[in-house]
C-alpha positions as semicolon CSV with decimal commas, in nm:
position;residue;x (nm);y (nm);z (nm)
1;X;-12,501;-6,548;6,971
2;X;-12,358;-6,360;7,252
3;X;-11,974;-6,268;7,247
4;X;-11,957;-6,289;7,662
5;X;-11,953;-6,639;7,677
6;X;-11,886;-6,843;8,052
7;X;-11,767;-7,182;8,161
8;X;-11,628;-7,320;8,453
9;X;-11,887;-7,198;8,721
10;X;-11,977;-6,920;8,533
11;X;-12,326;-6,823;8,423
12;X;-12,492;-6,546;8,250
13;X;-12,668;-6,292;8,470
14;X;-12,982;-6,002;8,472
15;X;-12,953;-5,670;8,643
16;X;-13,159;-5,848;8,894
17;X;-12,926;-6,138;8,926
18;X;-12,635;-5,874;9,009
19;X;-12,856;-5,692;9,250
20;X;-12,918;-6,022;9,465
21;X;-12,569;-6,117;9,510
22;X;-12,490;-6,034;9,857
23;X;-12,257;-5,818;9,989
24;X;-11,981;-5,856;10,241
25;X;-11,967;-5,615;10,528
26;X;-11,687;-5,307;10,502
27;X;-11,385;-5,296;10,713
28;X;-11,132;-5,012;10,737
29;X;-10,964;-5,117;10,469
30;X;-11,195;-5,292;10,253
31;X;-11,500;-5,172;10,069
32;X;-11,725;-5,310;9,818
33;X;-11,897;-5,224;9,581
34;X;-12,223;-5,367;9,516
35;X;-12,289;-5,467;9,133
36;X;-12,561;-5,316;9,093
37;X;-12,443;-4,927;9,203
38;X;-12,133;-4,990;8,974
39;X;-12,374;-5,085;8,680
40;X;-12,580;-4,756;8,772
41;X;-12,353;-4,565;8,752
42;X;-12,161;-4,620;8,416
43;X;-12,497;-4,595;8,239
44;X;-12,539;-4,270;8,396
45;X;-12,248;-4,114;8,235
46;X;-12,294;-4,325;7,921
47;X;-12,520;-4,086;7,757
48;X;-12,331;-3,781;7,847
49;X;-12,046;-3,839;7,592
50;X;-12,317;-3,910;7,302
51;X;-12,290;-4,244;7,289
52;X;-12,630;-4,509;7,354
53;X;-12,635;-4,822;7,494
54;X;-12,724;-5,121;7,276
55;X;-12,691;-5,385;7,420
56;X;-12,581;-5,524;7,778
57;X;-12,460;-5,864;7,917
58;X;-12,339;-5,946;8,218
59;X;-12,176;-6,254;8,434
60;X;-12,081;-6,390;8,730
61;X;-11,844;-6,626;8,887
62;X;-11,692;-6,803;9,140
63;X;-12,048;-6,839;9,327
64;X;-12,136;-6,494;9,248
65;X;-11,776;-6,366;9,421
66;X;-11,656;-6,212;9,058
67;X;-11,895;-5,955;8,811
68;X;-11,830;-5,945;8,406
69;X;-12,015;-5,737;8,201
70;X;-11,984;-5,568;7,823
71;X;-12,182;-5,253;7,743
72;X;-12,210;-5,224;7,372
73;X;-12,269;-4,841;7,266
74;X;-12,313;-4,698;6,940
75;X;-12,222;-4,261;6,867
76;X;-12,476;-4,215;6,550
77;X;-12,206;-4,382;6,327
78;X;-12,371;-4,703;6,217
79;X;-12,219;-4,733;5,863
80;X;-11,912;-4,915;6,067
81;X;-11,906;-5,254;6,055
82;X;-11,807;-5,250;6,467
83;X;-11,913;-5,081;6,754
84;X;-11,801;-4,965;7,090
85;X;-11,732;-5,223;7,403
86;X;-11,704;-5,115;7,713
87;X;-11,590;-5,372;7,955
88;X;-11,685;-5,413;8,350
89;X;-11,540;-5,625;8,595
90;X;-11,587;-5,614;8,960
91;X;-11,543;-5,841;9,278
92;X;-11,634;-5,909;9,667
93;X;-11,408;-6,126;9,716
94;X;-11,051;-5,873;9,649
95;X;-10,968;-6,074;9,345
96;X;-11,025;-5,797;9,122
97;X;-11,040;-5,448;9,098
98;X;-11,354;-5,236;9,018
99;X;-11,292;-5,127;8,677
100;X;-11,343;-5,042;8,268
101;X;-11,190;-5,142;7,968
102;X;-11,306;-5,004;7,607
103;X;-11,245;-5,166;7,279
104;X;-11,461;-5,354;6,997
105;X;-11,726;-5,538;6,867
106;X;-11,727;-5,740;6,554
107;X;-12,095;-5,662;6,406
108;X;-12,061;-5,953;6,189
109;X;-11,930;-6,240;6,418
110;X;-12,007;-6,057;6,731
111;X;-11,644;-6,078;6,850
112;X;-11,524;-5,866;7,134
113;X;-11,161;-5,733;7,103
114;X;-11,040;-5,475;7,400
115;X;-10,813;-5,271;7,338
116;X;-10,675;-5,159;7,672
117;X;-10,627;-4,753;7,564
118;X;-10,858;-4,640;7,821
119;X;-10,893;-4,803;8,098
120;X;-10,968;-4,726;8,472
121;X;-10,985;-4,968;8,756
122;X;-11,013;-4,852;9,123
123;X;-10,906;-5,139;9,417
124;X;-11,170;-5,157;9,665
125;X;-11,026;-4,928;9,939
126;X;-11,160;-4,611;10,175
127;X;-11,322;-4,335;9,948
128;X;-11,398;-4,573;9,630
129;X;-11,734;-4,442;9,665
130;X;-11,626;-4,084;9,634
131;X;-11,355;-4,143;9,369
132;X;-11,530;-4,352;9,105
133;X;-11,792;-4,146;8,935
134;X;-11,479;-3,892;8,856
135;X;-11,277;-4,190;8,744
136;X;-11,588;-4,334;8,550
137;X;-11,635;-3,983;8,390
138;X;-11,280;-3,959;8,309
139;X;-11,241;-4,237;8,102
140;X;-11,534;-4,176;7,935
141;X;-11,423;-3,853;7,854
142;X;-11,149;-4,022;7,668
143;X;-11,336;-4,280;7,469
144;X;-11,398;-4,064;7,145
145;X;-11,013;-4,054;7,124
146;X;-11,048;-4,431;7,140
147;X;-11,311;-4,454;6,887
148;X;-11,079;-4,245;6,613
149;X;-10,819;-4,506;6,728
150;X;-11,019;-4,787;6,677
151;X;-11,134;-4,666;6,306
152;X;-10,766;-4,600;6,216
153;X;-10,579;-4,939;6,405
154;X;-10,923;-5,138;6,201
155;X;-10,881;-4,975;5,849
156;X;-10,476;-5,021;5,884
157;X;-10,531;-5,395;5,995
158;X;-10,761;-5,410;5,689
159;X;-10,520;-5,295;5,451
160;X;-10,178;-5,487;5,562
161;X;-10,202;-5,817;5,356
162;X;-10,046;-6,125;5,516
163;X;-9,789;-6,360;5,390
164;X;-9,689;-6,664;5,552
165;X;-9,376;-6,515;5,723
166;X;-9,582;-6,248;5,865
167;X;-9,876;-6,505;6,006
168;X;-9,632;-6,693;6,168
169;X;-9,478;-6,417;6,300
170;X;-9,778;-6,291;6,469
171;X;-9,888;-6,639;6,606
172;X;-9,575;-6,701;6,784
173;X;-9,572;-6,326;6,906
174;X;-9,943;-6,381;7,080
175;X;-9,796;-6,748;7,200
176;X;-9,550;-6,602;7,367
177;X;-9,758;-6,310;7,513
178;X;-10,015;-6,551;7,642
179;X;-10,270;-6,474;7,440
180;X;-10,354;-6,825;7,416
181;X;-10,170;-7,210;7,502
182;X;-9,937;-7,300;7,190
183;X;-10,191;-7,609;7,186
184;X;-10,467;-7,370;7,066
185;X;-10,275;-7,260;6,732
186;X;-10,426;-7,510;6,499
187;X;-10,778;-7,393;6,604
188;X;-10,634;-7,016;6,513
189;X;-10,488;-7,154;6,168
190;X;-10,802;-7,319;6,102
191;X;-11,014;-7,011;6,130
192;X;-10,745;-6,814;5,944
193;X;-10,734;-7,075;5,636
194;X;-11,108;-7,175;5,641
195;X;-11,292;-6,875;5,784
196;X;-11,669;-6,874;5,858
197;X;-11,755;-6,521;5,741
198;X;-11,677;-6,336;5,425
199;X;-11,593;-6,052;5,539
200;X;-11,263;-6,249;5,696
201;X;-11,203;-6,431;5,356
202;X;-10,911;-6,118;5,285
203;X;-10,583;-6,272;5,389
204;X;-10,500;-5,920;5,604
205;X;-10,467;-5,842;5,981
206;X;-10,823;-5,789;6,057
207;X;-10,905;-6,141;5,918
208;X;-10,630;-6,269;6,136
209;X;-10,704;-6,089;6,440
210;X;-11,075;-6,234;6,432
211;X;-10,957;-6,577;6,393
212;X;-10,773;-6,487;6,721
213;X;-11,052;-6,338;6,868
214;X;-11,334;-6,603;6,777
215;X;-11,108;-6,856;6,965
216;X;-11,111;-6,649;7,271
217;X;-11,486;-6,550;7,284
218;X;-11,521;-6,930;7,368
219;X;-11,330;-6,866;7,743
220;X;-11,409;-6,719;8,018
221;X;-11,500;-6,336;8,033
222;X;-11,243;-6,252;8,257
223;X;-10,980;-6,475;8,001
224;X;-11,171;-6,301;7,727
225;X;-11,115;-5,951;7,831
226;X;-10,741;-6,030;7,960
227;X;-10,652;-6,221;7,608
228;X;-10,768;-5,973;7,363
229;X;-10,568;-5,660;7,532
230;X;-10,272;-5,887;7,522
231;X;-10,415;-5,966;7,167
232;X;-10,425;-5,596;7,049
233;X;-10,097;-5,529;7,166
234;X;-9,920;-5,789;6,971
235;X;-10,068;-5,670;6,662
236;X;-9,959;-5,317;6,741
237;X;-9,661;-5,386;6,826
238;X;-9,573;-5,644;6,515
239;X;-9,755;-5,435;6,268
240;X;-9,677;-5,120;6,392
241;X;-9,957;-4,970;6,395
């Protein structure tokens, strides 16, 4: 099962898919940046902060016009029962930035949940070329801080059980955020009363959180990515955690 899932023009897409896309000529104040190169140069800096790539997938839409793409990395550490995400997105068409996003993947439902506490994105302006293996670097730099993050925001969702008050609560909150359509709650509640794994049968926040996040692993990548950072901050923010 793969947790970057496309519809709606979207397809799943090789290294060599990403690579034949063409690209647009530069102007003076437009440059892009071929899919390929960006790729390249993320897993260039990937093992440099002791972390090893496990798995890649990648996606395109809008005829090829928009690039998705989650890196899935491991540090040595594999007695957790997630892993590392880092998120790509790219464009030749100006829609969106040249960017990362960390966060995390669900070993047991392969769920992707980003977090949004490092993140670098770059417009596609004069000097991108010159500017984004420091930015790359630098956010890498940053993602151990992440990972202790993650481990302590995953082991406090754990722990907080959930009563009905609280649920409720927390569905309206991600409603509101736009998270997902108010028409999409009964899918949430389902998942939350009946869930599909075990490991989510605990009525706490991190059973919750994946009935969220199973819902939105069925849109779009760039839906995906934008949901579950709107996702993580709800649950911070309610739960303080």
């Amino acid at each position: 099962m793969s947790g970057l899932l496309v519809h709606a023009g979207g397809w799943t897409a090789t290294k060599a898919d990403l690579a034949a896309v063409p690209v647009p000529e530069a102007t003076d104040s437009y440059v892009p940046v071929p899919y390929g190169r960006f790729v390249e140069e993320v897993e260039l800096h990937v093992p440099r902060f002791g972390l090893t790539i496990t798995r890649e997938e990648f996606a395109l839409a809008r005829d090829g016009a928009q690039m998705f793409g989650v890196l899935t990395c491991t540090n040595g550490h594999g007695d957790r029962d997630y892993s590392l995400a880092i998120g790509l997105r790219n464009s030749l068409d100006r829609s969106v930035a040249v960017g990362l996003t960390s966060g995390s993947r669900c070993m047991v439902c392969d769920n992707l949940a980003f977090s949004g506490e490092v993140t670098m994105q770059r417009k596609h302006t004069v000097h991108v070329f010159r500017d984004l293996p420091d930015l790359i670097y630098r956010m890498l730099s940053e993602v151990s801080v992440l990972q202790n993050r993650l481990h302590t925001e995953i082991a406090a969702m754990k722990g907080r059980e959930l009563d009905n008050p609280d649920v409720a609560e927390l569905l309206v909150a991600a409603c509101r955020r736009n998270v997902l359509p108010f028409s999409q709650l009964p899918k949430v509640i389902d998942a939350w009363e009946r869930p599909a794994y075990d490991d989510f049968k605990p009525r706490n926040a991190w059973s919750l959180y994946n009935a969220f996040t199973g819902l939105l692993g069925s849109r779009s990548p760039r839906v995906q990515m934008e949901g579950t950072l709107r996702l993580t901050g709800v649950f911070r923010e309610v739960l303080a955690l």
